[in-house]
N, C-alpha and C positions, 0 to 999 in steps of 0.2 A: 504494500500500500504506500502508495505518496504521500508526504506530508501536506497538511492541511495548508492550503495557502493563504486560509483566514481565518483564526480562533479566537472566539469569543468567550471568555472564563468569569461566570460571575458580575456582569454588567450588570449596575445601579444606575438608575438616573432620576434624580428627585428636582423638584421643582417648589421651590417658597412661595406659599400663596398667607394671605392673611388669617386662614384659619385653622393653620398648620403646613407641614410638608405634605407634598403630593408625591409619590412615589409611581413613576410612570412605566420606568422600568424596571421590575422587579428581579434581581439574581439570574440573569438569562445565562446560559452557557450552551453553544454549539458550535460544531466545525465545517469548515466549508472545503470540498477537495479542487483539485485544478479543473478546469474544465468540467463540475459540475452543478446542474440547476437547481438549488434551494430555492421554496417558495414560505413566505411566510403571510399567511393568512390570517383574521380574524374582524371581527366589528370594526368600525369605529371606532377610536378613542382606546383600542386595545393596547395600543405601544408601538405598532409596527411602524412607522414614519420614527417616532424618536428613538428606537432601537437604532434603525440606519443612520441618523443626523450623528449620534453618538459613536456609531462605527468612523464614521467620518471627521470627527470631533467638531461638530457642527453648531452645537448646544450652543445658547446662549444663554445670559442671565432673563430672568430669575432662576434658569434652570443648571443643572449640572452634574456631573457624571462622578457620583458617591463613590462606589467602589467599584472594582472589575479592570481586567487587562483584556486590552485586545491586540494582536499578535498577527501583520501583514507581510506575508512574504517573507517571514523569518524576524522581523521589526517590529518588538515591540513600542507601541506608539507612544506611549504615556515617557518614553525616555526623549521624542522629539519635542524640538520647539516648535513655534508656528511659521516659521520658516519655513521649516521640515516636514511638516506635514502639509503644507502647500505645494512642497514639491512631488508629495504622493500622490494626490489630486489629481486627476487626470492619466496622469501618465502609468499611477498602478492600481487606481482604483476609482470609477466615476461612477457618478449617479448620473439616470436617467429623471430625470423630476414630473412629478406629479401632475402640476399646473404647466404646459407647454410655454399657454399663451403669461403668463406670470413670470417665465426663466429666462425668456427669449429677451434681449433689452428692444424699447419697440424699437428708438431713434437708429438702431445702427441695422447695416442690412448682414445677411444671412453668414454670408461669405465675408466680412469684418468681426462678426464676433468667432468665428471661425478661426481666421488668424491669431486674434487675440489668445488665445489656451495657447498659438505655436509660441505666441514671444512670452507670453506670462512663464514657460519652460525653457527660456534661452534660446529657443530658435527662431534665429532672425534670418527668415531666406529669401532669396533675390525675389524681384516680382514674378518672374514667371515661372520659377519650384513652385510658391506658396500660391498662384493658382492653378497649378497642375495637381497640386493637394489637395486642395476645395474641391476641386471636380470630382477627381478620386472618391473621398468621402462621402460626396452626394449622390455618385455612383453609386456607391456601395449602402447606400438605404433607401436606394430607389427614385433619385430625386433626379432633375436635369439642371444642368450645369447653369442654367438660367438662374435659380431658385438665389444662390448666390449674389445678385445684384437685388433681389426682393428686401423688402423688409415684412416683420411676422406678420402685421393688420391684412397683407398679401397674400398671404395661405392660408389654406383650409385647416381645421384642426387637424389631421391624419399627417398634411405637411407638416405644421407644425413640429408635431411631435417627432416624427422623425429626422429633421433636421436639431432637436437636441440629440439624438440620438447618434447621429452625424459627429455634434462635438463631445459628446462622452466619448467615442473610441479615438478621438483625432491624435491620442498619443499612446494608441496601442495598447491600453490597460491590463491588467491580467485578473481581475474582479468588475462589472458592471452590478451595480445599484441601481432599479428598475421599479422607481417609487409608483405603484398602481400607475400603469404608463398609458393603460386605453380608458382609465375614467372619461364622461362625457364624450365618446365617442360610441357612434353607432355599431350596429355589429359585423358591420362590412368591412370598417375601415380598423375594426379592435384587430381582425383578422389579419388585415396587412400589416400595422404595427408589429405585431407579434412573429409574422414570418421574417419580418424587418431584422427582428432583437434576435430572432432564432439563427437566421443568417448571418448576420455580424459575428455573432456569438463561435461560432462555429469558426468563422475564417480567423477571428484572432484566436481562438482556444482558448477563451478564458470563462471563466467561472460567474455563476449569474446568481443574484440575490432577487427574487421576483417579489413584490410585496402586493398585496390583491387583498381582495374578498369575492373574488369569481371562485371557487371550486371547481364550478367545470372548467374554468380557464387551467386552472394551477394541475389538473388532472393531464391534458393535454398538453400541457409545457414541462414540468418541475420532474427532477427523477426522485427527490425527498421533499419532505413538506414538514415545517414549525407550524401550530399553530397558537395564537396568543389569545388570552383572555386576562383582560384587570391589569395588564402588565407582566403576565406571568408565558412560557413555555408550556404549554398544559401536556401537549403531544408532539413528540418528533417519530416519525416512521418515514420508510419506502413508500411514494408515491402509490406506488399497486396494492399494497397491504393497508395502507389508512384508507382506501376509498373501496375496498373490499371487507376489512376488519376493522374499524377505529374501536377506541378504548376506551376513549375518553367523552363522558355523553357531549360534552358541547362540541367535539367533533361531529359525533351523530348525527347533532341538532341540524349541524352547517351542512352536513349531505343531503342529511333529509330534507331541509328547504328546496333542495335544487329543481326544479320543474323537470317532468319526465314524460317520454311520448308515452308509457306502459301506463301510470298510475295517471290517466286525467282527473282533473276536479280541482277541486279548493286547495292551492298552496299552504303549505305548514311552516309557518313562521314559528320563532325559535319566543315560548312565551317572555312577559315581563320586558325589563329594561338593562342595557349594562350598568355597572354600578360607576356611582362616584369615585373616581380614584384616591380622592381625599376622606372617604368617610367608607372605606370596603367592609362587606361584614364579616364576623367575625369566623374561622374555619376557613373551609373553602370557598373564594371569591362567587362561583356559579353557584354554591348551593341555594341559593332564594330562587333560581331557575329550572333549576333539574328534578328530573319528575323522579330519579332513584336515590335522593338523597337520604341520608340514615343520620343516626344520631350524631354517631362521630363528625359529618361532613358539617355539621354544625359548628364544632367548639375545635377543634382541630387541621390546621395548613395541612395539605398533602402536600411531600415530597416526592423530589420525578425520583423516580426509579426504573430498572432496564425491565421491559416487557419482551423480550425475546428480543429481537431486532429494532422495537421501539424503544422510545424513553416517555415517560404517561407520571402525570401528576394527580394521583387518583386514589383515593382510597376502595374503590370498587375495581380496577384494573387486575 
């Protein structure tokens, strides 16, 4: 087995609110191998977005990353300054962002913020490399070499999106971060995106963190899947074993929503609400939602523990 080219041990990330600490990310640990597709799943408001900002060390105030090492390519981070970890950026590890039309700056066009990532990393190349580059890149997720003299108010969401996509690889990376990258996108165009990511992904050989609440999506991309609740890791398995066996009822829950040609009728939503991250209750975070809860799921935190080939934070697993 190859070493993990991105290990995450114990990550805290709390945030200072008036009425206490908010604990957003709670003791996450998991590994990421080269070249393969982790998906990390859950609600809203789970942790997934600031798990990644925190990989990235993205956090701002009021927020902040309590305890936990994370370990890039052999680097552990928390020994970099911010220098140094700007020089990671891009070139060993990018995010793809959430919000396209929010990431893209509107005033500059496609192909200037483009160059921008080559000089922010020292390369200052003559004008006709750095637009033999551009094109390349917009080649390579689909785009035409035109797109480059655009600016974003000029494209369509699907463009959008994959012209960030375009400068997430533009130095090669060996980890992509793929913050729910087809939100607000219809499901023609979620399709391309995603053949987009899958293609890229592929020609550089690098390792993909997919962050969603699609399941069917993450089903047909991801070859292992996290899933989060309350800030917590509840389940990690093999892509084929969670969505044939999950363990953990709010896995269940999140399958069982999924719309099915076999079972028409009334979709099953997952009951209640997620909790407040500032006020969780007491035990296990889901038990006010789970229909198998017991007494213990009450007054007692599950810890993950190994379920054959999973890791399940369950006291019913």
């Amino acid at each position: 087995m190859s070493e993990p080219i991105l290990r995450v041990e114990g990550l805290r990330v709390a945030f200072d609110h008036p009425l206490g600490k908010v604990q957003a990310v709670d003791d996450v640990s998991f590994t990421l191998s080269p070249g393969e597709r982790f998906g990390l799943a859950g609600e809203s408001g789970s942790g997934k977005s600031t798990l990644a900002l925190a990989i990235l060390r993205m956090i701002k105030p009021p927020g902040r990353i309590d305890t936990g090492e994370v370990w890039l390519d052999g680097a552990r981070l928390a020994d970099l300054d911010e220098d140094g970890i700007r020089a990671l950026r891009l070139a060993v590890i990018a995010l793809v962002p959430q919000g396209s039309m929010n990431s893209l700056n509107p005033v500059l066009r496609i192909g200037r913020q483009i160059a921008d990532a080559f000089a922010d990393h020292g390369q200052h190349l003559g004008r006709h490399e750095e637009k033999r580059r551009i094109a390349g890149l917009l080649a390579d997720v689909g785009l035409p070499e035109t797109v480059s003299r655009m600016y974003p108010h000029e494209l369509s969401g699907g463009m959008k999106q994959r012209a960030c996509i375009a400068i997430a690889i533009s130095l090669r990376p060996k980890v992509i971060i793929a913050d729910e990258p087809t939100s607000a996108l219809d499901v023609v165009v979620q399709r391309q995106v995603m053949a987009t990511l899958a293609r890229v992904q592929q020609d550089l050989a690098a390792a993909v963190v997919l962050i969603g609440r699609d399941m069917g999506l993450m089903a047909q991309f991801v070859d292992r899947l996290g899933v989060m609740y309350a800030g917590r890791l509840v389940e990690v398995a093999p892509i084929a074993e969670i969505i044939t066996k999950p363990r953990h009822p709010y896995t269940r829950a999140l399958i069982a929503a999924l719309p099915s040609l076999d079972a028409r009728g009334t979709l099953v939503g997952i009951p209640g609400l997620a909790p407040l991250l500032r006020d969780l209750p007491p035990g296990c975070a889901f038990h006010p939602r789970c229909p198998q809860a017991r007494d213990r799921c009450h007054i007692e935190k599950p810890m993950v523990r190994d379920v054959g080939r999973a890791q399940v934070a369950c006291h019913l697993a």
